[in-house]
C-alpha positions as CSV (number, residue, x, y, z in Angstrom):
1,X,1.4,7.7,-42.0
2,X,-0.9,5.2,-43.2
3,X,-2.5,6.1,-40.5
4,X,-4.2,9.3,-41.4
5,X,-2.1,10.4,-44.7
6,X,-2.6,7.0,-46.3
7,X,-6.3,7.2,-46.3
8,X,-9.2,6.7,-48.7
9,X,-8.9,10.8,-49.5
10,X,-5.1,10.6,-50.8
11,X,-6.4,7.4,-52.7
12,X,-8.7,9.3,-54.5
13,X,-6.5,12.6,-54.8
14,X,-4.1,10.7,-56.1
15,X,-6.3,9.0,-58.8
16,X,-7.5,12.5,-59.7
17,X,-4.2,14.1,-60.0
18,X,-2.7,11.7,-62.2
19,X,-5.8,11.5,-64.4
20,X,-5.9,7.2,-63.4
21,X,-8.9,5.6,-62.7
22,X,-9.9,2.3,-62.8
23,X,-9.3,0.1,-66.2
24,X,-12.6,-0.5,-68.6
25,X,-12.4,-3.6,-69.9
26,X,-14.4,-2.5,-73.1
27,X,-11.8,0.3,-74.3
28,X,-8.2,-1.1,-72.3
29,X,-6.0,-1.7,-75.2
30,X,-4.6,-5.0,-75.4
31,X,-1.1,-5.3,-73.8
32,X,1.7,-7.3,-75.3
33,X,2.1,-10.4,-74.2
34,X,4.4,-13.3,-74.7
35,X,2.1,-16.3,-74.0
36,X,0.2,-16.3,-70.9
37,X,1.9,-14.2,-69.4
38,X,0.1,-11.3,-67.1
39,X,0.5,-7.7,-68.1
40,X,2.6,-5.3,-67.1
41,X,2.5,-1.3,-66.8
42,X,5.7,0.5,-66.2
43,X,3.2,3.7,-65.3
44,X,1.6,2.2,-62.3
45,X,2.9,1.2,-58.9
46,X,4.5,-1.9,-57.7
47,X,5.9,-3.5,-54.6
48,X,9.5,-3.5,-55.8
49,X,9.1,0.2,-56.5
50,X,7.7,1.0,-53.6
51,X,10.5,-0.7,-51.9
52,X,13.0,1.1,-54.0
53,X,11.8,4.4,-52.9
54,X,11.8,3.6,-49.4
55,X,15.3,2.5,-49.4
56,X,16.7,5.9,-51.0
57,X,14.7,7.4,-48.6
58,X,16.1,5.5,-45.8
59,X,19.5,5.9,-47.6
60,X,19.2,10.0,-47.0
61,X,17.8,9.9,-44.1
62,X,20.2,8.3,-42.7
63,X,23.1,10.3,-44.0
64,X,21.4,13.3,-42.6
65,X,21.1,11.8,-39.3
66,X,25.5,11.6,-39.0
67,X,25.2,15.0,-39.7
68,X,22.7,16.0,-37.2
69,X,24.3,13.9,-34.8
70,X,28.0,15.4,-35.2
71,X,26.4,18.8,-34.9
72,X,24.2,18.4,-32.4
73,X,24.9,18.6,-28.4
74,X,27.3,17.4,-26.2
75,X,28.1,17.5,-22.4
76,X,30.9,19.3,-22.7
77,X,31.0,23.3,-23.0
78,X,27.4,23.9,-22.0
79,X,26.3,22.6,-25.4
80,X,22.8,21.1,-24.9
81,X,21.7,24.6,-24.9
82,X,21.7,24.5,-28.6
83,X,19.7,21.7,-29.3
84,X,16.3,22.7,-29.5
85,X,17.4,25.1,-32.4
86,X,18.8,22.5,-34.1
87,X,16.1,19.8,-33.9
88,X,13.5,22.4,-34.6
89,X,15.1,23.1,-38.3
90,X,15.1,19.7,-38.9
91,X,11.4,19.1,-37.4
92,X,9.9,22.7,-39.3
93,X,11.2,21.6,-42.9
94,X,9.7,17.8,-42.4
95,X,6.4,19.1,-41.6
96,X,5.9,21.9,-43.8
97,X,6.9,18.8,-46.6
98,X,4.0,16.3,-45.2
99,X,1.3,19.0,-45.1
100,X,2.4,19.8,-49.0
101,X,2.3,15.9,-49.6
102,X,-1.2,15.4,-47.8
103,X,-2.7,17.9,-50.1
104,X,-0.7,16.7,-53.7
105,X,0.6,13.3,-53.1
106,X,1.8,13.1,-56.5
107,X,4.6,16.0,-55.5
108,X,6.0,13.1,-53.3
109,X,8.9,12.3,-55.5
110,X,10.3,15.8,-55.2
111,X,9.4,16.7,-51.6
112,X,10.0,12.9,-50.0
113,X,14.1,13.1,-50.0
114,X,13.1,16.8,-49.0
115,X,11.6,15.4,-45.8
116,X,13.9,12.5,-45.2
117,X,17.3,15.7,-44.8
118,X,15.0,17.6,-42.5
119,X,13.8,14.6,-40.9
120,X,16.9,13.1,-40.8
121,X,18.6,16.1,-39.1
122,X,16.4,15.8,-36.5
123,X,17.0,12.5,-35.8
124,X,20.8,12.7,-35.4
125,X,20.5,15.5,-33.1
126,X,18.0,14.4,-31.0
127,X,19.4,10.8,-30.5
128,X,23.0,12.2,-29.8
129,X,20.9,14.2,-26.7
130,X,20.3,10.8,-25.6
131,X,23.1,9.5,-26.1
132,X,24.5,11.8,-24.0
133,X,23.1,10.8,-21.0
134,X,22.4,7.0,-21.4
135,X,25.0,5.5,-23.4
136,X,24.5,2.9,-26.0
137,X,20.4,3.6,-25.7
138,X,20.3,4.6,-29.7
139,X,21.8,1.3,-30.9
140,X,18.9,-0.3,-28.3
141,X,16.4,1.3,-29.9
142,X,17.5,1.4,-33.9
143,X,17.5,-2.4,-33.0
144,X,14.1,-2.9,-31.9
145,X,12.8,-0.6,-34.2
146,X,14.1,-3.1,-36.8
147,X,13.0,-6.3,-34.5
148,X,9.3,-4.6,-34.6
149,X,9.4,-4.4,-37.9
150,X,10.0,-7.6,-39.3
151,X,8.0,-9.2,-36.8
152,X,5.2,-6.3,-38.3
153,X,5.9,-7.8,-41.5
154,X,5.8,-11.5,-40.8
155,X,2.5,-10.8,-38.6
156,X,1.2,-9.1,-41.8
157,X,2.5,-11.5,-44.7
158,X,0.9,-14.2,-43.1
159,X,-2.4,-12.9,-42.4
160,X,-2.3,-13.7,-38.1
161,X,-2.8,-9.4,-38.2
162,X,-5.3,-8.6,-40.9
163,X,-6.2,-5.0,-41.8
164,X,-9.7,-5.2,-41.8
165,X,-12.2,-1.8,-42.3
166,X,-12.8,-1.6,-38.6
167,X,-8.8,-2.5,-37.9
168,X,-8.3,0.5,-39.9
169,X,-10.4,2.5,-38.3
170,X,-9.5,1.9,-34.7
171,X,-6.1,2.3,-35.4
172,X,-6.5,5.7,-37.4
173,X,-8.8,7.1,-34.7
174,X,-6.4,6.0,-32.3
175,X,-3.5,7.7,-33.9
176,X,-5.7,10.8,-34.2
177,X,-6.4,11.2,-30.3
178,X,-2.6,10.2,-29.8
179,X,-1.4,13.4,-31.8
180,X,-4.2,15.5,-30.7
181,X,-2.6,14.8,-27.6
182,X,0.8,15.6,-27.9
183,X,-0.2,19.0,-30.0
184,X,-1.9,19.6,-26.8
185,X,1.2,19.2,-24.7
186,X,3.5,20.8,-27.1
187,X,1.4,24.2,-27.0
188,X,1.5,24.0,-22.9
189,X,5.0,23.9,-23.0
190,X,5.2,27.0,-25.5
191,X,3.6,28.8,-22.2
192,X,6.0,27.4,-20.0
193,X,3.5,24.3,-19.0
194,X,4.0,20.6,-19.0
195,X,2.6,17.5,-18.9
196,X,5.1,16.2,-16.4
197,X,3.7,12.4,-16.9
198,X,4.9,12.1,-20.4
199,X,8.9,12.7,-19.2
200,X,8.5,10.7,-15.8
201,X,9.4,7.1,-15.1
202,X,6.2,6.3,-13.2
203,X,4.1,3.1,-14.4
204,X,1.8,5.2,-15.9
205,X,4.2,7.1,-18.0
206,X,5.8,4.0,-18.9
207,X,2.2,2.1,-19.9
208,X,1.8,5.1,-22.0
209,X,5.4,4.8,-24.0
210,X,4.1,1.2,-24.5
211,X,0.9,2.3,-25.9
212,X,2.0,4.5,-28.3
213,X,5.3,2.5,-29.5
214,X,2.1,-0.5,-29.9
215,X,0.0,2.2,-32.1
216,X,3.2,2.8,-33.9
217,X,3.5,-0.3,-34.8
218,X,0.1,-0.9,-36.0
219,X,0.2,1.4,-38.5
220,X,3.3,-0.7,-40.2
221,X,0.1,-2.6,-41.1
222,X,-1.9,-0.6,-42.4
223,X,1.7,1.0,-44.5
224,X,1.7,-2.4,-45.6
225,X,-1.8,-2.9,-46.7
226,X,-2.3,0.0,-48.4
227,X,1.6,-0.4,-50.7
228,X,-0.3,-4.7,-51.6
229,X,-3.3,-2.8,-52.4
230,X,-1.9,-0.2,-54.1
231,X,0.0,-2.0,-56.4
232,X,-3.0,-4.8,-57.0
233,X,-5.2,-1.7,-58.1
234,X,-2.5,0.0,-60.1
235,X,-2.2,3.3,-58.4
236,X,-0.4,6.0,-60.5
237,X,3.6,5.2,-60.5
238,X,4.0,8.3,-58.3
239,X,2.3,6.9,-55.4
240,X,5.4,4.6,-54.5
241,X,6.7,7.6,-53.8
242,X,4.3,8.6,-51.1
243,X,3.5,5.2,-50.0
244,X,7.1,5.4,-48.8
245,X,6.5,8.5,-47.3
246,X,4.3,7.5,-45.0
247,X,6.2,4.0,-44.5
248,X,9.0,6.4,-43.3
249,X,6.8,8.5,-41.2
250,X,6.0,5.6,-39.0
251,X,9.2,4.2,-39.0
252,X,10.6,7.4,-37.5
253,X,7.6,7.6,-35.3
254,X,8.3,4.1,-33.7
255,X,11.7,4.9,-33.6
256,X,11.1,8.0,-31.6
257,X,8.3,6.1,-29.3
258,X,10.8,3.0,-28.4
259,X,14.1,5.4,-27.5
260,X,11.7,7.4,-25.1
261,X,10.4,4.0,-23.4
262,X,13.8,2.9,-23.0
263,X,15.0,6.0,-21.8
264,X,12.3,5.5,-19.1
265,X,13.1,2.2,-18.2
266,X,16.6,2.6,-18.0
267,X,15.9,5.5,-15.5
268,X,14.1,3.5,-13.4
């Protein structure tokens, strides 16, 4: 996420990976132009490229998804029993991916498609568990994912949210206690605990879903700021790569946040 893997530390990892720092204007060569015409450097990231990436990204994921989703449970045959097997393959190869990507960004072009099939997986099989039991709630929530994006993006483009150093660093800290929180939960339930609140269709449970889907969306911003900023300063061409990494991250996130609030309020 832009949240805490897009941060000032993979800014400067990636600078000293690639071997890019910031252009002298005493020894820059001068570029070819054509007129006055602004310079361009195939070698450093843009916006288009970053878009590029996150749409072949998207692409895979998406294909990966079908087949999680034709493999994964169903009500019939005592199925669902398989699922957590299933998902978990998908969840263990995505992670072990981001943890390689926080540490050398500039791998991102090689282990980002690797994330988006175990991510992917994941996905398909976990939303056909929903599907399952409330009918039609993944097509509710790949459609407000997409409804909280654009309005993310309008918001963004014209400057009523601004990601500001103290934006930043309320939502980051935020996102930090959020997922220091559910690793907490997720090792009470390896000893057969639970925090019961999180699954429950109570107001609280439901104000939390809300809160965290909001945080999600959040970080879209700061996704957003950091691919402008990113290609303003001329980050290293690899770093499209991993800017739409972590564009994907949230995405996913969000996606995940909004299908367990709807789930909640359509058990109601």
């Amino acid at each position: 996420m832009s949240n805490p893997i897009l941060n000032d530390r993979i800014w400067n990892k990636a600078a000293k990976d690639s071997g890019w720092g910031a252009p002298d204007p005493t020894t820059r060569a001068t570029p070819i132009t054509d007129g006055p015409v602004s310079s361009w450097n195939s070698q450093v990231m843009t916006v288009g490229g970053t878009i590029s990436a996150s749409g072949v990204l998207m692409v895979i994921l998406l294909a990966t998804a079908v087949v999680g989703w034709q493999m994964g449970p169903d009500n019939s045959g005592g199925e669902v029993g398989g699922f957590p097997a299933l998902a978990l393959g998908g969840v263990l190869v995505g992670f072990a991916c981001a943890i390689a990507m926080y540490f050398r960004p500039m791998w991102a072009k090689f282990l980002a498609p690797v994330y988006a099939v175990g991510e992917g997986f994941f996905l398909g099989v976990i939303s056909k568990a929903y599907e399952n039991y409330q009918n039609g709630i993944v097509l509710q929530a790949v459609g407000a994912t997409l409804g909280v994006f654009v309005v993310m993006l309008v918001l963004y483009r014209t400057k009523i949210i601004k990601v500001t150093d103290k934006f930043r660093k309320i939502i980051i800290t935020a996102t930090m206690g959020l997922m220091v929180f559910y690793l907490f939960s997720f090792i009470i339930n390896l000893f057969g605990g639970g925090v019961s609140f999180l699954h429950s269709t109570s107001l609280l449970s439901i104000g939390f879903s809300i809160f965290a889907a909001g945080l999600a969306a959040m970080n879209l911003a700061l996704d957003f700021d950091f691919i402008e900023k990113g290609a303003k300063q001329g980050l290293p061409k690899g770093m499209e790569w991993f800017a739409a990494f972590a564009l994907v991250v949230t995405l996913v996130w969000l996606y995940l946040e909004l299908l367990r609030l709807l789930s909640k309020l359509q058990r109601r």
